[in-house]
C-alpha positions as CSV (number, residue, x, y, z in Angstrom):
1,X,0.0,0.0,0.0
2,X,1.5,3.7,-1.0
3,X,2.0,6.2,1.7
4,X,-0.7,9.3,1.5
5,X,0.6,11.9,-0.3
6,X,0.8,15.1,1.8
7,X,-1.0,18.4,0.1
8,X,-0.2,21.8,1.3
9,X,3.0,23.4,2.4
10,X,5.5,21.8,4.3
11,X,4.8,22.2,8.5
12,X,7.6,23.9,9.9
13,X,8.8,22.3,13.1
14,X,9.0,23.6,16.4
15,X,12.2,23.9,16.9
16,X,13.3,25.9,13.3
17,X,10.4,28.1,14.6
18,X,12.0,28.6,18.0
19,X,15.9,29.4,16.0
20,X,14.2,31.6,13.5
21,X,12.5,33.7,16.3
22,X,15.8,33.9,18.4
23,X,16.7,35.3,14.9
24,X,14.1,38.0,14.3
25,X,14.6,39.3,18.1
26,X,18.6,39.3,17.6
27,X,18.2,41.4,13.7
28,X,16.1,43.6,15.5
29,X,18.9,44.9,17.5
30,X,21.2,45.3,14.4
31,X,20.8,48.8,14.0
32,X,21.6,49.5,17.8
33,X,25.0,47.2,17.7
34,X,25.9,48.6,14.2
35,X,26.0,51.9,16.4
36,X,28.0,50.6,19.2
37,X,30.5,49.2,16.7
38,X,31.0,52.4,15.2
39,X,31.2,54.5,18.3
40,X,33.7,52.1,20.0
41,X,35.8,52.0,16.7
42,X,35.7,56.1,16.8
43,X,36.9,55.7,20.5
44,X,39.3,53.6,19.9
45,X,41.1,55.1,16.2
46,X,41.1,58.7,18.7
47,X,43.3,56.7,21.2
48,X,45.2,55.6,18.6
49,X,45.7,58.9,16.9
50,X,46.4,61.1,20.4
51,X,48.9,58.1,21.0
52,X,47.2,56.8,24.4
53,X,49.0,54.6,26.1
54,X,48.5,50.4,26.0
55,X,47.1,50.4,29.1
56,X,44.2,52.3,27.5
57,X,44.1,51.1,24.0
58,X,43.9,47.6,24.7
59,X,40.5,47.8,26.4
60,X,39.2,50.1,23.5
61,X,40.8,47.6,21.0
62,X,38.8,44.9,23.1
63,X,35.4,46.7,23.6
64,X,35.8,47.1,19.4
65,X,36.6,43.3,18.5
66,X,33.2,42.8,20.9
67,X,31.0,45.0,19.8
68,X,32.0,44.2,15.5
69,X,31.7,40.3,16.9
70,X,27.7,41.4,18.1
71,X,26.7,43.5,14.9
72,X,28.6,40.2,12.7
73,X,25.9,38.1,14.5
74,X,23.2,40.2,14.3
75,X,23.7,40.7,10.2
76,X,23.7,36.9,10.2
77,X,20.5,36.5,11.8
78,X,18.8,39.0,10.0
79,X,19.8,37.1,7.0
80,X,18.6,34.0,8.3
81,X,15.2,35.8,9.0
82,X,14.9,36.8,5.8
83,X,14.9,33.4,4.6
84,X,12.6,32.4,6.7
85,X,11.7,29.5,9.0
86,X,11.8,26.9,6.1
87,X,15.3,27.8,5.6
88,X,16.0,26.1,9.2
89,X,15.6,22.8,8.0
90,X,14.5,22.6,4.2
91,X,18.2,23.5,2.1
92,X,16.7,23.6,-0.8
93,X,14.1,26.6,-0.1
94,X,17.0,27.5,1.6
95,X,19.3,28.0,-1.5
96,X,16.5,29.7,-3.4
97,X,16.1,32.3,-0.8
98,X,19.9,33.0,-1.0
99,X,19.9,33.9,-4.2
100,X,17.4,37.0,-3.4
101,X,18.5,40.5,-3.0
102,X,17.1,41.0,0.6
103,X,19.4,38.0,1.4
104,X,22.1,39.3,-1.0
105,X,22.1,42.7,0.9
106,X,22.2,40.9,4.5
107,X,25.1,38.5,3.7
108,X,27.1,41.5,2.0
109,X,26.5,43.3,5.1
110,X,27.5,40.6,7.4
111,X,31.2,39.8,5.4
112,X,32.0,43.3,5.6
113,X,31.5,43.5,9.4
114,X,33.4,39.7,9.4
115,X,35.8,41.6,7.2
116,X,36.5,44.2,10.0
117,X,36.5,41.9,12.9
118,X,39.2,39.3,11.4
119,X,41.4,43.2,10.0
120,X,41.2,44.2,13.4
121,X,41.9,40.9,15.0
122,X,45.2,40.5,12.6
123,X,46.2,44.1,12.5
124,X,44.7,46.1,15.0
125,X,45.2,45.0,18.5
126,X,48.3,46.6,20.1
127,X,50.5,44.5,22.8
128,X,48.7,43.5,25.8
129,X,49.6,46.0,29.0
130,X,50.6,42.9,30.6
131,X,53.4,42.5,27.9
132,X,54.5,46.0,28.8
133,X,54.3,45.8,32.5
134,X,57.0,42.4,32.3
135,X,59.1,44.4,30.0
136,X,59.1,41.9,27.6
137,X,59.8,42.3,24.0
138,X,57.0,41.6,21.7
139,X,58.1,40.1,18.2
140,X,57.0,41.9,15.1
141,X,56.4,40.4,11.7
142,X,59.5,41.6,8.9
143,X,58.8,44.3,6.6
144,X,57.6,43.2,3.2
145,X,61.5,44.8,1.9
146,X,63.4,42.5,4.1
């Protein structure tokens, strides 16, 4: 005997309901952390450009690799909401959706702020005060002429 052949749209389980709402509350507070991000980032470029010492750049670098980490998360959600709660556990709605421009425009958004998180990791954090406080020497990469 053949199975019944189900008619209508696919259900949507209870728990890719649950993720995709933890999503929609955590995009919602994109805008807010895009702010943050920017306003530690201002904070911490001025202690970089009036020369502050470690001891107060550090925490600034720290507060800046946090608050890009937040607003990376949030972009990812919001893309993930945008999709929708199929895209939790169907991959092939999930693969159509991607190719939309509301999701185009979310995962752009969300590699740029990845972007900025893994530049700043690599590039933007100076020695840890503890470094300084030992007097040790911290090793620098060679310049690209050497």
């Amino acid at each position: 005997m053949l199975a019944p052949v189900k008619r209508g749209r696919n259900q949507v389980s209870s728990a890719a309901e649950a993720s995709y709402l933890a999503d929609v509350a955590l995009a919602s507070n994109f805008d807010t952390l895009l702010e943050k991000a920017e306003e530690a980032e201002r904070q911490f470029r001025h202690a970089q450009a009036t020369a502050a010492p470690v001891g107060v750049q550090y925490p600034l670098a720290r507060d800046l690799d946090q608050a890009l980490t937040d607003a990376t998360r949030a972009a990812y959600a919001a893309q993930r909401a945008e999709i929708g709660p199929r895209g939790y556990e169907d991959r092939i709605f999930r693969r159509k959706a991607l190719a939309t421009s509301a999701v185009h425009r979310w995962t752009d958004e969300a590699d740029r702020l990845l972007t900025m998180r893994e530049t700043h990791r690599l590039t933007g954090f100076p020695a840890r005060p503890e470094a300084a406080a030992l007097g040790a020497e911290i090793a620098h990469a060679p310049s690209a002429g050497h």
